[in-house]
Structure formats: structure tokens, C-alpha cells
N, C-alpha and C positions, 0 to 999 in steps of 0.2 A: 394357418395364418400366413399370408405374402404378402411382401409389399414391394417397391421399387424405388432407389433414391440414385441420387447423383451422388460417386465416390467422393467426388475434392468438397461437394456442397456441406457433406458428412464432418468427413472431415476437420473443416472449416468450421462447423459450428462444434465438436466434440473438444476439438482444440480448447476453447474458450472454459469448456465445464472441467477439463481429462486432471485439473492440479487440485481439484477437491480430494481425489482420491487417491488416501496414502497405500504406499507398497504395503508396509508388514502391519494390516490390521489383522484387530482379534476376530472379526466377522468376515469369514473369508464373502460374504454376498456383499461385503463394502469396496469388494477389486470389482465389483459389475457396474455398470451403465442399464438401468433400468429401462426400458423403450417401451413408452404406450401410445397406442395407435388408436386412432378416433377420428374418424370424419377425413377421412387424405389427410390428418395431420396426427404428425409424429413428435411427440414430445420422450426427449429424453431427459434423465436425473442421475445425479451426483450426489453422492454423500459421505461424512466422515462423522455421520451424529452431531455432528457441533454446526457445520454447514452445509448447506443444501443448495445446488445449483440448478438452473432447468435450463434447455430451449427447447424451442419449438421451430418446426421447419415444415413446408408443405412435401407430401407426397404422393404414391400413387399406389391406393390399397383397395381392395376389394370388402373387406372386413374388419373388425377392431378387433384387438388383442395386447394382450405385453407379456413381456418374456424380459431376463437379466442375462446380458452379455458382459462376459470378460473384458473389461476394458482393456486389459495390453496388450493383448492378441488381437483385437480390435483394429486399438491404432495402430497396430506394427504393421498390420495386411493395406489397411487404408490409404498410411503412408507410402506404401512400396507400389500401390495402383494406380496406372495411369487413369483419367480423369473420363469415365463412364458409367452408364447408369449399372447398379449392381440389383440383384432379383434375391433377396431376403427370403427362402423357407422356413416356416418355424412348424416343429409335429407336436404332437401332444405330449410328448416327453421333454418339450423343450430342448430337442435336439434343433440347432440353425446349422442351415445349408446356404453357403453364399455363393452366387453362381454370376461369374464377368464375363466380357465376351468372347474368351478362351482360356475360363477355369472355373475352378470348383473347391469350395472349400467348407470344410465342415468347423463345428466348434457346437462342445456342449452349455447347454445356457444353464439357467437354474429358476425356479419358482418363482415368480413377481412377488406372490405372497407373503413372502419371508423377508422382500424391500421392508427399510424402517421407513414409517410414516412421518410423512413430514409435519411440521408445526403449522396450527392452525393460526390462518391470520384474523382471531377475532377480536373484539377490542384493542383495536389499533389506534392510533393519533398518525394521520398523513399529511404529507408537504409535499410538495414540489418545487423541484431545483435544477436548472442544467447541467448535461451528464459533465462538462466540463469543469463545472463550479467543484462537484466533489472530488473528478480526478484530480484536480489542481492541490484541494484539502489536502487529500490522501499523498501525494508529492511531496507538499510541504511539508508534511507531519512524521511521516513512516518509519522516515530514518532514523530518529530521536528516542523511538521507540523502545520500552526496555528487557531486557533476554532473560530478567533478574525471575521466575518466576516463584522464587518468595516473597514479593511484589506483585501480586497479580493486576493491582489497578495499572498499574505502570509497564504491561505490557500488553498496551491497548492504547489507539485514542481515544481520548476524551471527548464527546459533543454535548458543545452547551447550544440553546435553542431558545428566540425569543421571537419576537413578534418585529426585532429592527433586525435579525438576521440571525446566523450562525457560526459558531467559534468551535474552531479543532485545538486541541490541546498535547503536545507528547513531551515527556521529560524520561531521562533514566538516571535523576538527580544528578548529572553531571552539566545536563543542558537541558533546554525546554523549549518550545518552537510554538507558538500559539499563532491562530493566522484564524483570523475572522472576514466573514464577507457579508455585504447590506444589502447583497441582491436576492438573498432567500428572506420568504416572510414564514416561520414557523406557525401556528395554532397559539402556543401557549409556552410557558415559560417550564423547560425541562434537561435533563443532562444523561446520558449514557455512554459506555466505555465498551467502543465495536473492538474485538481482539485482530491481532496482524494479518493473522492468513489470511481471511475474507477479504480484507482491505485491499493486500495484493492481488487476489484474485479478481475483484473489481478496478481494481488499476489495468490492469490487464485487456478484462472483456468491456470497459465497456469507453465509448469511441470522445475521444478527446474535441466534442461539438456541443454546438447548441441545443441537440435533443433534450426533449425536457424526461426525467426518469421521476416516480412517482417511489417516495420512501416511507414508510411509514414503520411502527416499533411500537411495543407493548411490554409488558415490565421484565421480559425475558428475551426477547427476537426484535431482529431489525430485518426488514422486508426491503428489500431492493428490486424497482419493475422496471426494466427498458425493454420496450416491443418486445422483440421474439428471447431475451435472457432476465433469470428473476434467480435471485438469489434472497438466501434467510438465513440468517447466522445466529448461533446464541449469543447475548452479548455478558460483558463480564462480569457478574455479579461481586463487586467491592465498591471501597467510597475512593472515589481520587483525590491525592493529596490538595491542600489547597494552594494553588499554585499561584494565586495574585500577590501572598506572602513574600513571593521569593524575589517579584519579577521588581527591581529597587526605584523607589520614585524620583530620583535623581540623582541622575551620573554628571558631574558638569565637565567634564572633557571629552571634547567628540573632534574625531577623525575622519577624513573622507577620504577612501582611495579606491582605486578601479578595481573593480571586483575580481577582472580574466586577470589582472597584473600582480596581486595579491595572491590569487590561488594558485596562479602558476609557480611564485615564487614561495611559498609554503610547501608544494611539491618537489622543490628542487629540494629546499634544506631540511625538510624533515628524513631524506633519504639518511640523513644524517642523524636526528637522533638516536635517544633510547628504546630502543624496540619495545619495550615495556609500557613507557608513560611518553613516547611521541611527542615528547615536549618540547617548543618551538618555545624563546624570548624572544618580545616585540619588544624594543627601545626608540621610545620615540620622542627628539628633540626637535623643537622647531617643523620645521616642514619634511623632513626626514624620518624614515621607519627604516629599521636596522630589523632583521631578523638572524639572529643566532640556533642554531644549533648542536647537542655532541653527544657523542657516546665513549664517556672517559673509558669503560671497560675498553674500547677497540681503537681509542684514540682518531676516534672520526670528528669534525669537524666541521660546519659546512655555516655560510655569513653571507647574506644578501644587504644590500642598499635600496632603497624603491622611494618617490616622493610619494607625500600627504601632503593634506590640507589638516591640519590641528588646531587646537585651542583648546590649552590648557596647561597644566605644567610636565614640565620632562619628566618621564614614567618608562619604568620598565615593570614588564609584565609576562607572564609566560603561560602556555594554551597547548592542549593538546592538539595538533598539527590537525589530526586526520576530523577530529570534529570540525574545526574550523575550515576544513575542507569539504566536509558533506553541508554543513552550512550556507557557503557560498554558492557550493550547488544548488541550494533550495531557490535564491531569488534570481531572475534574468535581468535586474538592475543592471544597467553597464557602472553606477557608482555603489560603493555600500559603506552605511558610516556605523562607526562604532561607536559607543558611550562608555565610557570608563570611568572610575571613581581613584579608588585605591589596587593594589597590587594584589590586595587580597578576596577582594568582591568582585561580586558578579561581571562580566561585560557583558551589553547588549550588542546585536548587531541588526542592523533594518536596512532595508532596499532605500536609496536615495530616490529613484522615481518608484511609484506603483501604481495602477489602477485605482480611479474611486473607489468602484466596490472594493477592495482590497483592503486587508491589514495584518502585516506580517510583523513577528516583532522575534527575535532568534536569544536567546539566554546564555551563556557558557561559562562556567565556572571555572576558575586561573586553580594554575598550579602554582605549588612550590618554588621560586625559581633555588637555583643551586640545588638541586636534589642530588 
């Protein structure tokens, strides 16, 4: 079996699949890149049993076959190759000969056969949505995400699905990030829990535009198709807590202040908390926010001033710095207002402008103060 592709072309698309597959598995043919050859096109695969990635790229073969290459001998060659077509041998022992235009390289493959089969996409329920519409989800949602995996639903996003749109949901019960959009029209009224990895890895491959990707999901797998990259993930078999409980139907004091002038100044004075609990007090009198914070152990101290817009009564309150920090990373509002009730409930946070299709709504649960 030959074939002939363009190095950087290779490259370029392996890049995209090469974070499915971890260093120390138990299946040493889970370190390969499966390559099956059909028709001048060359479809590669990724896997870690849980997720499965493909693409597809034109080539130039005389034959069909497939064969499992080493992934990190792969990309380490690929990487270090200036940008030429490369002449792929494969013998019947699955021995590959790769040969550029002044070298030669050998690498042994291993049985396609022994590749795990991927998950059949049968009885599926599909939609379509622009690839932008879930990069953005996946943005909003990822970081909220939680690591707790005695928790398994809560380390995953949640997708709710109806017929007015689609709602992403993430919490690690310290915060919750829900962000619904009315530009997807689902089939039917449904909810499943996609786990992290996959999500990064589609953040990643696939391109921050209007292309539309076709999704579709059955009581185990979510199917992901943009042109030439498709991914299928297991998804997380738990119930998700139920989060409309948490989220409070009225905060009546709300504050607006600039989102860049806010975070920047949470970065300045968190350098100053407790390395443990990161906790910043917000005291806000009148049109004035006071941020405080210290680490009595090292006798660090650090007190910003900043204006708001408020209404409500004088309140001090206090918030883990670094969430309230990946927060404001989530929306590109230039304003963002807060809701706040008591010192000891929840505060919301939401973008002062947003898109129609849009609705983001940020959770955060206060600390202690005087800890």
C-alpha cells in the first residue's frame, strides 16, 4: 500500500485529532492514529474509548488500505519537516517507510484490526446549529466545570434542548454559568451531560464561524459533524442536579460596573489574599466599590476604590477573586451588573448588553467574610 500527502497539509489536520489520545493508556494501539485509505481519500482516527475523532483529507493513492501509526513519532517527524509532499510505504507486516525529498524514514505500525470500533450512530435525534453558536456555549460554560469526580454529573455540561432553542448549563456548586441561545431549533424536548475533554477538543478543532455542524445524540453518544472533522463522545451517564433551584428569583440590589475595570482590579487585590479561599470583600456604599483584600498569616493587604452605579442598600460581601475573575472572562459586555440580596446568598452576574439570540446568566456563591 502507498500513498502521497503534503507534510504541513498532515500535519494541520492531525493537530486537530493528536489531544484525543492519552500518553500512559492501558491499550498500547490507543498511542496510534489509525489511517484508512479509500478512494484518494484518507481518513484518519483518534481514540481513548470514551472519544473518537476523525478527519478526512484528499490524497494521492493507488490502492485502499489502513494500517496504525504511532502517533508521537508521527508528530514529532511531521513537526521537524519542512512543508513537502511525503511518499507513505506500508508491506504487509505493517512495517511504514516514509520517504521526503532527502530522507527516509522507517516506523513500525501495527494491525488496523485490533483499532476499537467506533459507536454506531443509529437511532440518533439530529439538529443543526452554527459551529460558532457551540463554540461560544462551550466558552461560556467550560470553566465552571467541576473536577469533583465523586460528582460525575457536575463534571460535564449540561444540554437542555427544545424546539425555542438550547441551554448549556455548568456548576461545581460554588458557581453555575447557564447561557441559552434561540437561534437553535432542537426536534424535541431533551437534556444530556457532554464530559470536558470532548468539549475542549471541539473548542479547539472546530472554526469560531458561521458554518453550520450537524449534531446529533442517542441515549449514550453525541455525534459531532463539521465537513472534513466528526467527533462522538460517550456522554455522562448521571441525573444533573437541579439547577433552577439555586438560581434566586430576586436579588433587589444591582450594580453596574465596567467589566475591563473590575477584573483588572480583582487581579490586582487578590494578589493579596489567602491563597487558599482567594477571597476578595466587595463594600459597596453609594456609587463607590471598595475591594479589600489579606492574608493575615503573611500580613499582606491590598484595598482598591473603583465607581458603580448601585441601588440598593450598603453591603459588604465577599467572593472568591479568581472565580469572579473567570466569570468576567466569560461575557465581552464592556458593562456587567451584579444582583445581590444578603451577604450570604447567592450573587448573580449578567452582561449589561448581549446579543438577541443570547442569554447568559453567571451564579457565585459569597464567602465567609472575616474568615
Amino acid at each position: 500500500m502507498k500513498f502521497i500527502v503534503s507534510s504541513s497539509a498532515l500535519l494541520k489536520q492531525l493537530q486537530q485529532i493528536n489531544g484525543v489520545i492519552n500518553a500512559n493508556t492501558v491499550l498500547p494501539i490507543l498511542e496510534d492514529f489509525l489511517f484508512v485509505i479509500e478512494k484518494n481519500k484518507l481518513t484518519v482516527v483518534a481514540t481513548d474509548l470514551e472519544t473518537v475523532m476523525k478527519i478526512t483529507m484528499d490524497i494521492e493513492a493507488k490502492d485502499n488500505g489502513k494500517v496504525c501509526i504511532p502517533a508521537k513519532i508521527l508528530m514529532d517527524s511531521l513537526k521537524n519537516l519542512p512543508d513537502q509532499p511525503l511518499t507513505f510505504n506500508i508491506d504487509k507486516n505493517f512495517g511504514i517507510e516514509i520517504t521526503s525529498d532527502n530522507g527516509k524514514y522507517k516506523v513500525m505500525g501495527e494491525n488496523p484490526d485490533n483499532f476499537p470500533k467506533e459507536p454506531s450512530a443509529d437511532t440518533t435525534t439530529s439538529f443543526t446549529m452554527s459551529s460558532s453558536a457551540l463554540v461560544t456555549a462551550i466558552n461560556k460554560t467550560l470553566f465552571a466545570v467541576s473536577n469533583d469526580d465523586l460528582r460525575p454529573a457536575m463534571t460535564g455540561v449540561f444540554f437542555e434542548l427544545d424546539k425555542k432553542g438550547i441551554t448549556a448549563v455548568a456548576t461545581d456548586a460554588h458557581r453555575l454559568v447557564k447561557y441559552k441561545r434561540s437561534d437553535v431549533s432542537c426536534p424535541k424536548t431533551d437534556t444530556f451531560i457532554v464530559p470536558r475533554k470532548p468539549l475542549n477538543l471541539l473548542k479547539s478543532a472546530l472554526p469560531d464561524n458561521q458554518d453550520e455542524l450537524k449534531v446529533s445524540y442517542n441515549s449514550n453518544h453525541l455525534f459531532v459533524d463539521h465537513g472534513s472533522t466528526q467527533m462522538v463522545c460517550r456522554l455522562i451517564d448521571a441525573r444533573f442536579p437541579d439547577y433552577k433551584v439555586v438560581i434566586p428569583g430576586d436579588n433587589p440590589y444591582k450594580m453596574v460596573v465596567s467589566r475591563t475595570d473590575f477584573q483588572s482590579a480583582l487581579r490586582r487585590v487578590s494578589i493579596f489574599s489567602n491563597k487558599s479561599t482567594n477571597q476578595v470583600a466587595l463594600s459597596i456604599t453609594g456609587s463607590e466599590l471598595q475591594l479589600t483584600a489579606q492574608d493575615v498569616d503573611f500580613s499582606f493587604e491590598g484595598n482598591e476604590r473603583m465607581k458603580c452605579q448601585y441601588e440598593g442598600e450598603d453591603m459588604a460581601i465577599a467572593f472568591n477573586a479568581r472565580f469572579l475573575i473567570e466569570m468576567l472572562s466569560a461575557t465581552s459586555s464592556d458593562e456587567v451588573k451584579m444582583e445581590l440580596s444578603t451577604p450570604t446568598k447567592a450573587g448573580i452576574i449578567k452582561p449589561v448588553e448581549q446579543d438577541d439570540e443570547e442569554d447568559l446568566l453567571m451564579l457565585v456563591m459569597p464567602l465567609m467574610l472575616n474568615q
